[in-house]
C-alpha positions in Angstrom: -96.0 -116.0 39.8 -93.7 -112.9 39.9 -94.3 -110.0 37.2 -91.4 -110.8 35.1 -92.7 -114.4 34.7 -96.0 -112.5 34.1 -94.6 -110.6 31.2 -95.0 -111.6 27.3 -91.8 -112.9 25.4 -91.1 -110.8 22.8 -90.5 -111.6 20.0 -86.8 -112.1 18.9 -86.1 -110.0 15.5 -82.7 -112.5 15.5 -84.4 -115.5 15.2 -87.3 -113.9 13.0 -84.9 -113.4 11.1 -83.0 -116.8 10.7 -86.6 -118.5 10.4 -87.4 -116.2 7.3 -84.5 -117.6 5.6 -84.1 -121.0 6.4 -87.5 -121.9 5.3 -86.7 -120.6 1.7 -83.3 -122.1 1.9 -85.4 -125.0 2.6 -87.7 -125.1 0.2 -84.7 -124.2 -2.4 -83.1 -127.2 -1.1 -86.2 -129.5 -1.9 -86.4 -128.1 -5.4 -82.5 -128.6 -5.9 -83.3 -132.2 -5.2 -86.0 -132.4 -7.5 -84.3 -131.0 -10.5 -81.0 -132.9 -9.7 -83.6 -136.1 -9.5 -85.0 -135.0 -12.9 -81.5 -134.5 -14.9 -80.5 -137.8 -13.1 -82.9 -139.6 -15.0 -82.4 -138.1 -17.7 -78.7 -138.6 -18.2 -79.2 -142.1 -17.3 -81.9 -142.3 -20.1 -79.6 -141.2 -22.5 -76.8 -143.3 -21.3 -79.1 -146.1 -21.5 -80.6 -145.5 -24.9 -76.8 -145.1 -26.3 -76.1 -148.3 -24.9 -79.3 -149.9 -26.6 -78.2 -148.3 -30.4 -74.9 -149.8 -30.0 -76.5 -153.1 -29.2 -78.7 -153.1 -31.9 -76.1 -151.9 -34.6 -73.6 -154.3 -33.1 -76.2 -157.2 -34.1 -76.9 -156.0 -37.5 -73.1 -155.8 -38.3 -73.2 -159.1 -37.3 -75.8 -160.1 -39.5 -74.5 -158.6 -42.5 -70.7 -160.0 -42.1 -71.9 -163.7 -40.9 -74.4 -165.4 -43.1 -74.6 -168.1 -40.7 -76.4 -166.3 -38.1 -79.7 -166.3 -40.8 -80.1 -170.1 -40.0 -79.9 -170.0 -36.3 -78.0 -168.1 -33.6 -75.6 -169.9 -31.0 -76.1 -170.0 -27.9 -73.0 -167.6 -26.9 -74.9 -165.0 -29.2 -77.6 -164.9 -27.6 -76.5 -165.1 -24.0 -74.6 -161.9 -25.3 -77.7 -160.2 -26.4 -79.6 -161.4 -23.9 -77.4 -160.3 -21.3 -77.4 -157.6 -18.9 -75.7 -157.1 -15.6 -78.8 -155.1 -13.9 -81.6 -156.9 -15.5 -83.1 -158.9 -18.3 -82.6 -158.0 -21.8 -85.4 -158.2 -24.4 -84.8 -159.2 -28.2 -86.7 -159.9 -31.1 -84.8 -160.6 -34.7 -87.1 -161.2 -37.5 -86.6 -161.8 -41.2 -89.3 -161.3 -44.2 -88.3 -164.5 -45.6 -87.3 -166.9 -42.8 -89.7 -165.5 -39.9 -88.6 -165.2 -36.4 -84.5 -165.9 -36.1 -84.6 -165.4 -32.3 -86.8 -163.8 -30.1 -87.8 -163.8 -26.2 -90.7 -161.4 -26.5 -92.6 -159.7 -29.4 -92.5 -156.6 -30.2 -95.5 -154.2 -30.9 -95.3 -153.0 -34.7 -96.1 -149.5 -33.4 -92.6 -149.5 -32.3 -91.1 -150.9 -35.4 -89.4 -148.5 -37.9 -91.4 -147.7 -40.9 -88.6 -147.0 -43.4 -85.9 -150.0 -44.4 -82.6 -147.8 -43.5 -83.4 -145.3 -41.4 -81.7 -144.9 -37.8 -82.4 -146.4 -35.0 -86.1 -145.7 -33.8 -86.6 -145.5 -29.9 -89.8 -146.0 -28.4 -91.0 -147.0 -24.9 -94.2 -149.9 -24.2 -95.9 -150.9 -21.3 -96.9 -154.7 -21.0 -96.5 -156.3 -18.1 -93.2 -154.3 -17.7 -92.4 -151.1 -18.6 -89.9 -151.4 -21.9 -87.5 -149.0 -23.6 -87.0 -150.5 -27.1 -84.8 -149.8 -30.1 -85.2 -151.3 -33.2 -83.8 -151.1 -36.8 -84.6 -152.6 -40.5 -82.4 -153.3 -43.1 -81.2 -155.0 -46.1 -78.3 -157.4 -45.3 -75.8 -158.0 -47.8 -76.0 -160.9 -47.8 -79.5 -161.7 -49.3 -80.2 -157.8 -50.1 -84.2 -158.6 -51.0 -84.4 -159.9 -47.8 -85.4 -157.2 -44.7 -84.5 -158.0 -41.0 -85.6 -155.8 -38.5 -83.4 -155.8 -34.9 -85.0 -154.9 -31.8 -83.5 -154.7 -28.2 -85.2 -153.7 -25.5 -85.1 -153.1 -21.8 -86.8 -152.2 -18.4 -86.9 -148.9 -16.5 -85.8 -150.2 -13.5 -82.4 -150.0 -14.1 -82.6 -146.4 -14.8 -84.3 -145.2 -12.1 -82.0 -146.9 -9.7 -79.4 -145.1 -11.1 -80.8 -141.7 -10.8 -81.7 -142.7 -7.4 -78.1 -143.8 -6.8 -76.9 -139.9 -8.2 -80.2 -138.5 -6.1 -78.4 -140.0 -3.1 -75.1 -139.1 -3.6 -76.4 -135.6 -3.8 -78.7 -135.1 -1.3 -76.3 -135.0 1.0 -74.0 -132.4 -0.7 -77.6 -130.2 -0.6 -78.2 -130.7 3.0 -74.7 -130.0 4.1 -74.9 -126.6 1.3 -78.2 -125.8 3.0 -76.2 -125.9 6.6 -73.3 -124.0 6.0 -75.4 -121.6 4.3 -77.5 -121.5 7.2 -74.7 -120.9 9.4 -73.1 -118.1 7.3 -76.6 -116.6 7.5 -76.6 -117.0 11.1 -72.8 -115.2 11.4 -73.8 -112.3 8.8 -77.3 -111.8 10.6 -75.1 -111.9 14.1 -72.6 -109.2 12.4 -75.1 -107.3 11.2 -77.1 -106.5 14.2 -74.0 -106.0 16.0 -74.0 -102.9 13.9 -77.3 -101.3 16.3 -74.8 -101.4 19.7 -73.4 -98.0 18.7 -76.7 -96.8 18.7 -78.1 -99.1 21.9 -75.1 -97.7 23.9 -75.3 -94.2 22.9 -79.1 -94.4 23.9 -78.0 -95.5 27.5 -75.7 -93.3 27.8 -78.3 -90.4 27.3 -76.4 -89.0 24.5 -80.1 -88.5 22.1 -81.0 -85.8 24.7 -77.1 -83.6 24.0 -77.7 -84.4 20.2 -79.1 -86.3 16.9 -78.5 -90.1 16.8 -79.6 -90.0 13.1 -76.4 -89.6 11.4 -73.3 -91.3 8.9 -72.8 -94.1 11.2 -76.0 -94.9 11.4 -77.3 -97.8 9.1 -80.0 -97.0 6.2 -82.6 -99.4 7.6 -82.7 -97.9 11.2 -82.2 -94.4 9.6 -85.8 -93.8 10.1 -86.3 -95.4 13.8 -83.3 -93.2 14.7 -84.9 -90.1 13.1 -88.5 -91.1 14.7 -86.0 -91.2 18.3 -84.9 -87.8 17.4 -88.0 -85.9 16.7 -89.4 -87.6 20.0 -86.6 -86.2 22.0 -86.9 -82.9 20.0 -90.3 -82.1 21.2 -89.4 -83.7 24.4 -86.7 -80.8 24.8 -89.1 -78.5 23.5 -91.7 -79.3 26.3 -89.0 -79.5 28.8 -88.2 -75.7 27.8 -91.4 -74.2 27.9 -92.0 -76.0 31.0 -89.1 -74.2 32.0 -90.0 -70.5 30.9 -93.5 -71.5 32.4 -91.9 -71.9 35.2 -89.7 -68.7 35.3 -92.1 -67.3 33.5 -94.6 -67.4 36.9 -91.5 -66.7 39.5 -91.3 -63.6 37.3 -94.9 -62.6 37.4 -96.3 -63.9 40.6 -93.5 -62.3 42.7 -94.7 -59.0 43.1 -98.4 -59.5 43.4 -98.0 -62.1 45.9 -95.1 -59.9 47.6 -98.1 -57.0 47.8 -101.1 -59.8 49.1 -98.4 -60.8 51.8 -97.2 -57.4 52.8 -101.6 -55.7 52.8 -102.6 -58.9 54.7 -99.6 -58.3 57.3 -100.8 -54.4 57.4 -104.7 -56.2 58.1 -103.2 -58.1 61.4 -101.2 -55.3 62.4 -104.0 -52.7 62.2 -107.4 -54.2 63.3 -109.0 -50.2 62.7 -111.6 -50.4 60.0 -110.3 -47.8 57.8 -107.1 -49.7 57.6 -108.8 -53.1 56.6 -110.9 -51.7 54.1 -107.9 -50.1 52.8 -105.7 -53.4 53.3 -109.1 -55.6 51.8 -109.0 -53.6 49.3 -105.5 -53.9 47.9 -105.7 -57.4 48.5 -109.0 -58.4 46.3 -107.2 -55.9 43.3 -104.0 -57.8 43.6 -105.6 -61.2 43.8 -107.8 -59.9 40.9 -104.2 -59.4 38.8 -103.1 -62.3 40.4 -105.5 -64.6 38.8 -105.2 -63.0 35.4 -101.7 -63.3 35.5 -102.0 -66.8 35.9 -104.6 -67.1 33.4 -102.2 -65.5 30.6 -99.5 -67.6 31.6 -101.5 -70.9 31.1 -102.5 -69.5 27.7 -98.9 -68.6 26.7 -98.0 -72.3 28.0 -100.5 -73.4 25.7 -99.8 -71.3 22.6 -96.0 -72.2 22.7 -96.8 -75.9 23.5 -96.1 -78.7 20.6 -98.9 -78.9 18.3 -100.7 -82.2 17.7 -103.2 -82.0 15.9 -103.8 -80.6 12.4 -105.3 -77.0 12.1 -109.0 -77.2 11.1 -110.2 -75.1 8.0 -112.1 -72.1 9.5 -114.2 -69.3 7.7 -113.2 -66.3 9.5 -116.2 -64.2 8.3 -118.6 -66.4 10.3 -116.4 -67.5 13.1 -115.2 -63.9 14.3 -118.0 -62.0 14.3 -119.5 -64.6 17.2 -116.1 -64.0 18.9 -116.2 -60.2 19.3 -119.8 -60.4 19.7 -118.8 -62.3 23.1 -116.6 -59.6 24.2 -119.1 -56.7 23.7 -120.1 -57.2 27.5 -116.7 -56.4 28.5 -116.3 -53.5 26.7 -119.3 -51.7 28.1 -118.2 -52.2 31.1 -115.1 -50.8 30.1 -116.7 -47.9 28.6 -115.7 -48.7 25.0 -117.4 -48.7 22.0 -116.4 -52.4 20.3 -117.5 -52.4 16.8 -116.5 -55.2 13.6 -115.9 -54.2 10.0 -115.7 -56.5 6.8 -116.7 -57.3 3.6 -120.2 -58.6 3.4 -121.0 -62.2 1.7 -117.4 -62.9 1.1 -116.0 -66.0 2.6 -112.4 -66.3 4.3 -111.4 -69.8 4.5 -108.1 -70.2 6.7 -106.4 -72.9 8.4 -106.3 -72.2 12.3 -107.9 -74.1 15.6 -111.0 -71.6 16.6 -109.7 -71.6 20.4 -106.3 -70.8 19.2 -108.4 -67.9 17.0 -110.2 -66.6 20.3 -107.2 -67.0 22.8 -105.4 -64.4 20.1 -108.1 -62.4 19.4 -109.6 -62.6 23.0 -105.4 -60.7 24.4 -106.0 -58.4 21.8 -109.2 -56.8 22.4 -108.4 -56.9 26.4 -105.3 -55.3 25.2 -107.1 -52.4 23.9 -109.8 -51.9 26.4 -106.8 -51.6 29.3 -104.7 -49.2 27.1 -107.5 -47.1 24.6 -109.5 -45.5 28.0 -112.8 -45.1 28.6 -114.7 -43.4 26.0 -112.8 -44.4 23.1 -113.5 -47.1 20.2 -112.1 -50.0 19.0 -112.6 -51.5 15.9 -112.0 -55.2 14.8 -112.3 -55.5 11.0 -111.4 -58.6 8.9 -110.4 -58.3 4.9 -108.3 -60.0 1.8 -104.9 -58.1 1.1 -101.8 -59.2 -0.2 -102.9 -63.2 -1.1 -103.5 -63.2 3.0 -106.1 -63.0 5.4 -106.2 -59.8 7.2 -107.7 -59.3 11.0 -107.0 -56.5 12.8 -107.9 -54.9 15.9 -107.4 -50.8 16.1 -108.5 -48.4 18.8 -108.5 -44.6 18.6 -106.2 -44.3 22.1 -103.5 -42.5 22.3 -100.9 -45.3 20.7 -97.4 -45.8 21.5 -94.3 -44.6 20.3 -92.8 -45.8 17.2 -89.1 -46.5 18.5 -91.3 -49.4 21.1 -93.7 -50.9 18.3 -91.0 -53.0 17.3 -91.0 -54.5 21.1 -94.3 -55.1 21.7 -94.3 -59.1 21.3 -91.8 -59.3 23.5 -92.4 -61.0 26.9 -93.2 -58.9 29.8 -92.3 -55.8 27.8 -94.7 -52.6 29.2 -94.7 -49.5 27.9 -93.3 -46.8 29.8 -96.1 -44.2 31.2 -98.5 -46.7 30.6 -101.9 -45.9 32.9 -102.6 -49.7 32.8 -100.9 -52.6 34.6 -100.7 -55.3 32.5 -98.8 -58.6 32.6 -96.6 -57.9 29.1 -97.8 -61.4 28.2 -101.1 -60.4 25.8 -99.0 -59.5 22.9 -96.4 -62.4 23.3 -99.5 -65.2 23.2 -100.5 -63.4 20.0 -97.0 -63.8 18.5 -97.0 -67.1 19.7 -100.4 -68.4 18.4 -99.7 -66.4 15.0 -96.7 -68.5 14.6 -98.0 -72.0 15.1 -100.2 -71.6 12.3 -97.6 -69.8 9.9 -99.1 -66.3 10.3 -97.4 -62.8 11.5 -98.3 -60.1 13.6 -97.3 -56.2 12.8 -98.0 -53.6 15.0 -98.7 -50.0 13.1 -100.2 -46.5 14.3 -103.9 -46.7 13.4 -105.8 -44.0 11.2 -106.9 -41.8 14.5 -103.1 -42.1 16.4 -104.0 -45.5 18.3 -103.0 -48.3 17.9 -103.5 -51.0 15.0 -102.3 -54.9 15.6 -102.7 -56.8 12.5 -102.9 -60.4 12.1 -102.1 -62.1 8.6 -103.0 -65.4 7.8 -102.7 -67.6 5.1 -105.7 -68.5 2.8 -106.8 -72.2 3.4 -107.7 -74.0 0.3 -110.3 -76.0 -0.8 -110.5 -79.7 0.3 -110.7 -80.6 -3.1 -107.8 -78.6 -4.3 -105.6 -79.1 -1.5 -105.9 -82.6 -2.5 -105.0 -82.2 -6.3 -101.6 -80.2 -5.3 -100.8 -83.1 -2.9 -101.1 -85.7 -5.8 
């Protein structure tokens, strides 16, 4: 069995679609019949019970305009009453002073009119059939102290083969409703989708990547699979750019230190002396030394400008840095630099920042003041409240930089000139871009003693608890 023989059927959102509404078309159809069954029956009751009053009011006129029909019926008048094209008619005429006149059944009394006069009273029985009767009293004219009472009665059969015969004749009109429905269904479900091949072709075609497929043409119920496409390709082009200053990024960097390992391990082969290869060894471990942390800054700057996916985590500053420049303090004695921490004591600072994004900042800015301050100078990293925001800075007592290139210092690469160190020019520009991932800024000022001050302002984090209430 090949792979695509292999492979699931998907499902088919056309035919999901018909099937969702042809089984409530359905089911509509089935209750359309019901109720059409229902008023069916119910016509033909009334038709039925209209055609039993007349009967019975047609035998009392009768009564009343031919006295000879108190003695005995003929039998043409009874075959009239009697008869009935779709069944057997029932009759029972009675008198209270000569008994039964005619009769083929008796009637219950429960279904004889209580009044002498009043209209016709319709009531159904069950004996061994199931009757409809009508039945009325009066005084004929006749002999008015005497009271005859009428009654004509019927079975249901005849009824409910006519509301089967109207059931029948409809049922069809339903099914063929129901059909063209489901056809017109089938063309405006066909039309509709027809709508997405805009969309499909401009998705082939590669257009998403030039620009937005979320827009006036699109339709409102694939508004938000269109935008979900475009913020996809969004951060796709986002990766695809950093990838691509990565990558210029390193060409830009790597090229002179590997230029200077190439052109010292050439000098090495050329000169086998051992004052040369010392010389030669030596240039190559510093190189390879700025090599690595070249390529160490530039994975972090990849890093700090990469898409975030995850949700910053809600940090307390005041517990969290202090274990982060107490890491560093090593360093800086080896760097012959006094590294010292300032804040408030017993005062929380809640904000809302990743703790390695924290350290990757704060780790480029102390290494930026141990290469720049010199040996024998201090740097402080202090952390305070000002302004609604959460201040950390780092300062050192060096001998600063200009203030026409503070303005430049988060910019990539960017050295300043007569520096003694050799930096990269990347420290500053991972601290811009970590600062800006979690909606904080950077500023770069002359510090109290000349050096230089780097302050990082973040925004206080609230309170699970009230974070919650401003959401709702």
């Amino acid at each position: 069995m090949s792979e695509h023989e292999r492979a699931p059927r998907r499902r088919s959102l056309y035919r999901s679609l018909l099937l969702y509404l042809s089984v409530p078309l359905t089911v509509l159809a089935i209750l359309a019949a019901l109720v059409t069954y229902e008023m069916a029956r119910y016509y033909s009751n009334r038709a039925h019970d209209s055609a039993l009053i007349e009967q019975v009011d047609a035998v009392a006129k009768l009564m009343d305009h031919s006295p000879e029909t108190f003695s005995t019926f003929s039998p043409q008048a009874l075959f009239l009453i009697q008869y009935d094209p779709d069944g057997f008619q029932y009759y029972a005429i009675t008198s209270a002073h000569r008994g039964v006149i005619a009769a083929n059944f008796q009637p219950p009394a429960a279904s004889l009119p209580v009044q002498v006069g009043a209209p016709v009273k319709l009531s159904s029985i069950r004996t061994e059939h199931h009757l409809r009767l009508a039945s009325r009293t009066f005084h004929p004219k006749v002999d008015s102290t005497d009271t005859v009472t009428v009654t004509v009665g019927e079975g249901y059969s005849d009824r409910r083969r006519w509301a089967q015969q109207i059931l029948l004749i409809t049922v069809p009109t339903l099914l063929l409703m129901v059909v063209g429905v489901l056809l017109v269904v089938r063309s405006g479900v066909d039309t509709g989708l027809r709508q997405l091949d805009p969309l499909i072709a401009r998705l082939r075609r590669g257009d998403a990547l030039s620009k937005p497929l979320l827009d006036a043409n699109v339709p409102s119920e694939v508004a938000p699979l269109a935008g979900t496409i475009d913020n996809l390709v969004s951060d796709l082009r986002e990766a695809l750019a950093v990838q691509s200053r990565f990558i210029a990024d390193a060409a830009h960097q790597l090229r002179t230190p590997l230029a200077g390992l190439s052109l010292h391990a050439e000098r090495a082969l050329d000169d086998p002396r051992p004052e040369v290869l010392e010389d030669a060894l030596g240039h190559v471990s510093r190189l390879t030394h700025r090599t690595s942390r070249i390529a160490e800054q530039l994975l972090s700057l990849a890093r700090a400008q990469s898409v975030q996916t995850r949700l910053p985590e809600r940090v307390d500053l005041a517990e969290v840095v202090p274990l982060l420049v107490g890491e560093r303090v090593p360093d800086a004695l080896r760097a012959g630099i006094d590294l010292g921490y300032e804040a408030p004591s017993q005062q929380s600072l809640h904000a809302a920042i990743d703790v390695p994004a924290l350290q990757e900042a704060l780790d480029n800015l102390i290494d930026n003041a141990l290469h720049h301050a010199g040996r024998g100078h201090n740097t402080t990293v202090s952390l305070s409240q000002r302004d609604g925001a959460i201040e950390l800075a780092v300062e050192d007592d060096g001998t600063g930089v200009p203030d026409e290139t503070l303005a430049r210092l988060g910019e990539r690469f960017f050295q300043v000139a007569g520096s003694n160190a050799r930096g990269s020019g990347l420290g500053l520009a991972i601290v811009e871009e970590v600062l800006s991932r979690y909606g904080g800024q950077v500023r770069y000022v002359r510090g109290a003693s000349g050096g230089l001050r780097v302050e990082l302002l973040l925004p206080i984090a609230d309170a699970p608890g009230k974070a919650d209430e401003t959401a709702g």
